[in-house]
PASEBA-1860 file (N, C-alpha, C; in nm, 3 decimals):
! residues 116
1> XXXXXXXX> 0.084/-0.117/0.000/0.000/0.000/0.000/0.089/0.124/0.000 ~ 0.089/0.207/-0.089/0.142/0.321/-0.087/0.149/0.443/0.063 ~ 0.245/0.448/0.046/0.200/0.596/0.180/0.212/0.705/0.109 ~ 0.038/0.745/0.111/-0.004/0.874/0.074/0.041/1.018/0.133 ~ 0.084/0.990/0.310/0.135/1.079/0.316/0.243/1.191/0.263 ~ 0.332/1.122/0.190/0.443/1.125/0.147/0.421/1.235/-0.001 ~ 0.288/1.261/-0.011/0.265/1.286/-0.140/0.212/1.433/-0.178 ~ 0.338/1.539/-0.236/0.363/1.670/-0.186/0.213/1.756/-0.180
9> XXXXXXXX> 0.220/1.826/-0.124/0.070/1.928/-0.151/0.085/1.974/-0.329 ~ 0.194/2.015/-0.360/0.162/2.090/-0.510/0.167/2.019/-0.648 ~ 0.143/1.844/-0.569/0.142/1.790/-0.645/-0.003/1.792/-0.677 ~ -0.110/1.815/-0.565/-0.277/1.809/-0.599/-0.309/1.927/-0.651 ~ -0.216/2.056/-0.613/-0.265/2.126/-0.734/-0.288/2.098/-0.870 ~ -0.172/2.053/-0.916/-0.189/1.992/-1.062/-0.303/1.861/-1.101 ~ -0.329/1.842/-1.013/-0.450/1.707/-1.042/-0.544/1.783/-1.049 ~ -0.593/1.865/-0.952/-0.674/1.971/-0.958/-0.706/2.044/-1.112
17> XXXXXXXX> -0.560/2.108/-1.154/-0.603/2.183/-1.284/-0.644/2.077/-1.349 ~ -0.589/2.006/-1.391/-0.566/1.879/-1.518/-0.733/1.859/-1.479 ~ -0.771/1.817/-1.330/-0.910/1.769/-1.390/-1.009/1.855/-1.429 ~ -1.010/1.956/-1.385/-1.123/2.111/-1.390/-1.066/2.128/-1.549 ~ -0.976/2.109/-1.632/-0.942/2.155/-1.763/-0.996/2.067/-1.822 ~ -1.021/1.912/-1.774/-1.094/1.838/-1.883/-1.251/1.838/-1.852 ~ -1.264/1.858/-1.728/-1.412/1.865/-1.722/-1.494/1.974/-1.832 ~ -1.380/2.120/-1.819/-1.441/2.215/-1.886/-1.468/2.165/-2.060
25> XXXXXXXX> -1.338/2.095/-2.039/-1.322/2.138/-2.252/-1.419/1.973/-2.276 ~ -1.441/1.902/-2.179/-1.565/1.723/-2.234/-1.730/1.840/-2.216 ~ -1.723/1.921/-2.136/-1.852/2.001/-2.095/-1.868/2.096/-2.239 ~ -1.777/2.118/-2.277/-1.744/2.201/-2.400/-1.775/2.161/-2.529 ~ -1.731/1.998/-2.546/-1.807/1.901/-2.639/-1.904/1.874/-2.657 ~ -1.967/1.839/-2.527/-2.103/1.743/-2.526/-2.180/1.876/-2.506 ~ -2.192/2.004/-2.512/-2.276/2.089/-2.534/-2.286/2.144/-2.665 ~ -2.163/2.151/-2.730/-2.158/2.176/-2.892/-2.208/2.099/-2.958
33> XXXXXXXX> -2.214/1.973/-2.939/-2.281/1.842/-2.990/-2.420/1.883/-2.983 ~ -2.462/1.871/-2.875/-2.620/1.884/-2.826/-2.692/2.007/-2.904 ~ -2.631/2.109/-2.889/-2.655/2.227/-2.910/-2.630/2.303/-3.082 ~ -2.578/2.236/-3.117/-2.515/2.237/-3.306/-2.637/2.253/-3.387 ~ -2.742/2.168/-3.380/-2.855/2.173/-3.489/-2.945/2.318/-3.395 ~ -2.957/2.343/-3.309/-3.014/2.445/-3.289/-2.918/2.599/-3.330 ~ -2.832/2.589/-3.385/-2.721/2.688/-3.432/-2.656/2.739/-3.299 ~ -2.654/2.717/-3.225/-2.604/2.751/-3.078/-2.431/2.721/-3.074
41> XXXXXXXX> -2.345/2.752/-3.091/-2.198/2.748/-3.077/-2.108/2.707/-2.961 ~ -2.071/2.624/-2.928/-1.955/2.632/-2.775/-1.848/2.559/-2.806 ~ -1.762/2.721/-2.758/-1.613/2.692/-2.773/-1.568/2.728/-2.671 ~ -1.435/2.659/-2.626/-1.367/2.756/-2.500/-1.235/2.835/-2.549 ~ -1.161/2.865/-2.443/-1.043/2.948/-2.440/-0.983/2.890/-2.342 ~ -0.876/2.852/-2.389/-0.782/2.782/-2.291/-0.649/2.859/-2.278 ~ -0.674/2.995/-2.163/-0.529/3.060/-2.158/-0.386/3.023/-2.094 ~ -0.316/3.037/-2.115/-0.127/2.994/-2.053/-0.165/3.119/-1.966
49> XXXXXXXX> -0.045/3.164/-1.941/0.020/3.300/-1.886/-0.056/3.388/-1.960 ~ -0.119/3.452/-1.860/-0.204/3.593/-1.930/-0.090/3.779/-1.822 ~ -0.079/3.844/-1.855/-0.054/3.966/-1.819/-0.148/3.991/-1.713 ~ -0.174/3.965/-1.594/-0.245/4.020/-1.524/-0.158/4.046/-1.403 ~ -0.223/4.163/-1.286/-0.151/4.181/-1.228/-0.100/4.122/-1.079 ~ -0.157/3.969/-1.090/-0.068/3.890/-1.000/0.056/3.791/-1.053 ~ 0.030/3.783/-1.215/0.137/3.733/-1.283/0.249/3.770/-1.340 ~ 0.219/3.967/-1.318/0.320/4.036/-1.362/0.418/4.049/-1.204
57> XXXXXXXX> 0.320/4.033/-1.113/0.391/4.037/-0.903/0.463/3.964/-0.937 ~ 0.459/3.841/-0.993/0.587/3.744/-0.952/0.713/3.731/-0.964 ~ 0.787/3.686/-0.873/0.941/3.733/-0.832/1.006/3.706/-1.008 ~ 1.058/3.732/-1.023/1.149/3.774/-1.201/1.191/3.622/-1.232 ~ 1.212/3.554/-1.060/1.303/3.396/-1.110/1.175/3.340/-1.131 ~ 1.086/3.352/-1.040/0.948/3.242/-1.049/0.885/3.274/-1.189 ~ 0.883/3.375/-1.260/0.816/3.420/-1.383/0.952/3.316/-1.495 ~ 1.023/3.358/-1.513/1.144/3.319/-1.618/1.120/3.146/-1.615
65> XXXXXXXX> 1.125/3.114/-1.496/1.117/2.919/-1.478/0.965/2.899/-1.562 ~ 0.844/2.962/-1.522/0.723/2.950/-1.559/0.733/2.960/-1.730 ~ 0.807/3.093/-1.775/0.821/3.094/-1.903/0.941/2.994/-2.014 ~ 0.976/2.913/-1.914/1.101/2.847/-1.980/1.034/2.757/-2.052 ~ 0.922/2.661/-2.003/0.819/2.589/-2.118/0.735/2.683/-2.220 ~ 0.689/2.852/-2.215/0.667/2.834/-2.334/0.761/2.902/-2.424 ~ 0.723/2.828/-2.567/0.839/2.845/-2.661/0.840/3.002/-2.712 ~ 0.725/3.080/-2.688/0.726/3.234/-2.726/0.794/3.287/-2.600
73> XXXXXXXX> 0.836/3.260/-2.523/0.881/3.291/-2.372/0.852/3.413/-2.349 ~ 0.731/3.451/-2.367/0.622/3.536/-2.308/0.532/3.553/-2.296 ~ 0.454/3.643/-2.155/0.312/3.584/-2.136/0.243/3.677/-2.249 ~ 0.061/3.614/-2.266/-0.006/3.671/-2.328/-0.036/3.813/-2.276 ~ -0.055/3.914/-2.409/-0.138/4.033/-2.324/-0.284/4.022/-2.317 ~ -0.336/4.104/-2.254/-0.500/4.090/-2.229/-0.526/4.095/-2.366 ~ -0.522/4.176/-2.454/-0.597/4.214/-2.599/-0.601/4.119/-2.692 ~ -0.444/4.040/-2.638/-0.459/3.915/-2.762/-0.563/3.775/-2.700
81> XXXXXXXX> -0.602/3.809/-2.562/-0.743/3.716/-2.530/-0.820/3.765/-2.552 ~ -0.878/3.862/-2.574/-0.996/3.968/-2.581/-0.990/3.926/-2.703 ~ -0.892/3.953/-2.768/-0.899/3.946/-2.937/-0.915/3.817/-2.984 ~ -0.908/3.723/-2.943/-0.938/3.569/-2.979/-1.084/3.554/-2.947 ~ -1.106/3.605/-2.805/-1.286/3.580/-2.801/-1.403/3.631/-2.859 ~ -1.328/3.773/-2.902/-1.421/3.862/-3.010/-1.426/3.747/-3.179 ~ -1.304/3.716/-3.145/-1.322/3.616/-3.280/-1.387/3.520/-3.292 ~ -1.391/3.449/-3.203/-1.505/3.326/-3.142/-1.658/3.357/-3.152
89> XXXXXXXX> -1.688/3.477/-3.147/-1.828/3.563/-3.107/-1.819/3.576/-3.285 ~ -1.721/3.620/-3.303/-1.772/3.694/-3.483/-1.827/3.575/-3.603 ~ -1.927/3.633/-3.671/-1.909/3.567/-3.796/-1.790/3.470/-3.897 ~ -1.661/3.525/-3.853/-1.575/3.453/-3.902/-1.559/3.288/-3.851 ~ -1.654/3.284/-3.756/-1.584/3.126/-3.640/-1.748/3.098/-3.697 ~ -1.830/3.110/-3.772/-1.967/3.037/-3.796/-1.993/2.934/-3.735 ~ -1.862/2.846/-3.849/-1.859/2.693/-3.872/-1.767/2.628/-3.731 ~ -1.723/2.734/-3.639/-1.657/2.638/-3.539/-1.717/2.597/-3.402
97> XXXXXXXX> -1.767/2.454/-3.373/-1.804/2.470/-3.255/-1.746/2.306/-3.207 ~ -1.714/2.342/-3.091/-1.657/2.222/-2.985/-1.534/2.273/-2.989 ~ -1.449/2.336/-3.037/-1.270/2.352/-3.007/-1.276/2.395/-2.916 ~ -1.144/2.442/-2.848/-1.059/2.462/-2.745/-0.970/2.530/-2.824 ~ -0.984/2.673/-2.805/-0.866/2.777/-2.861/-0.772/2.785/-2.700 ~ -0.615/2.746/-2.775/-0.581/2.731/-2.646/-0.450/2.879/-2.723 ~ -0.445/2.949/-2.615/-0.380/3.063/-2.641/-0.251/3.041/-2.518 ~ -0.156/2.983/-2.545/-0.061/2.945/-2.442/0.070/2.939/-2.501
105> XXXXXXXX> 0.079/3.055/-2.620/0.243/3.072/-2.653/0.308/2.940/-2.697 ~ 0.235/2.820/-2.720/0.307/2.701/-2.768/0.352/2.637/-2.651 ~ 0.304/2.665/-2.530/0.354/2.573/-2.427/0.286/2.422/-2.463 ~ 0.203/2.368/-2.500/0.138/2.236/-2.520/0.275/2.194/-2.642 ~ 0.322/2.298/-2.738/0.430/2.228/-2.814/0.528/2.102/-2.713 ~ 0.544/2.223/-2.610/0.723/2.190/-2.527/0.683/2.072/-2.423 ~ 0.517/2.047/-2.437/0.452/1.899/-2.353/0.487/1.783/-2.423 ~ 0.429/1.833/-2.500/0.438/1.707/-2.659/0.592/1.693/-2.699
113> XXXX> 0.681/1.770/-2.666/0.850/1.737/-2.707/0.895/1.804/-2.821 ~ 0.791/1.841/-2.890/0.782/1.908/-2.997/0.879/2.031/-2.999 ~ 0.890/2.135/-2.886/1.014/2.259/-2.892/1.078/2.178/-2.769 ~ 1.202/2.257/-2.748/1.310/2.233/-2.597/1.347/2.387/-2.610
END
């Protein structure tokens, strides 16, 4: 039997995100599905590092380590999320429903092995 104690706190953070990220983007599917013949649309936004101002607080080393996975090694600004969701809303995204616009500088690249 394993000893659970042993088993760091910031490791359940990450179980935490990982599961709330798939709940959102399977909740994200099975409503686009459902919802498609009534012309109804659902997409999400899946942000990395956004510019806000508890992510800009962080100490210069804790920011640089955070940015070392993504391959643009910088965070998003607000406008370029604003500007992806206005796009999602516009006529141009008609035909898109169920994705996951994930706006994260190519960090999912440096998961996949894909950048270093």
């Amino acid at each position: 039997m394993p000893d659970w104690s042993t088993v760091p706190p910031a490791g359940t953070r990450v179980l935490v995100t990982g599961a709330a990220e798939a709940g959102v983007l399977g909740l994200t599917r099975s409503l686009a599905a459902e919802w498609a013949g009534a012309g109804i649309r659902v997409n999400a936004v899946v942000p990395g590092l956004v510019a806000t101002p508890k992510v800009l607080a962080l100490p210069s080393a804790v920011r640089d380590r955070l940015l070392a996975s993504v391959p643009m090694r910088r965070v998003a600004a607000l406008g370029e999320l604003v500007g992806s969701v206005l796009y999602l809303l516009s006529p141009a995204a008609g035909y898109l429903t169920g994705q996951a616009l994930r706006l994260d500088g190519g960090s999912r690249l440096a998961q996949a092995g894909l950048h270093h």
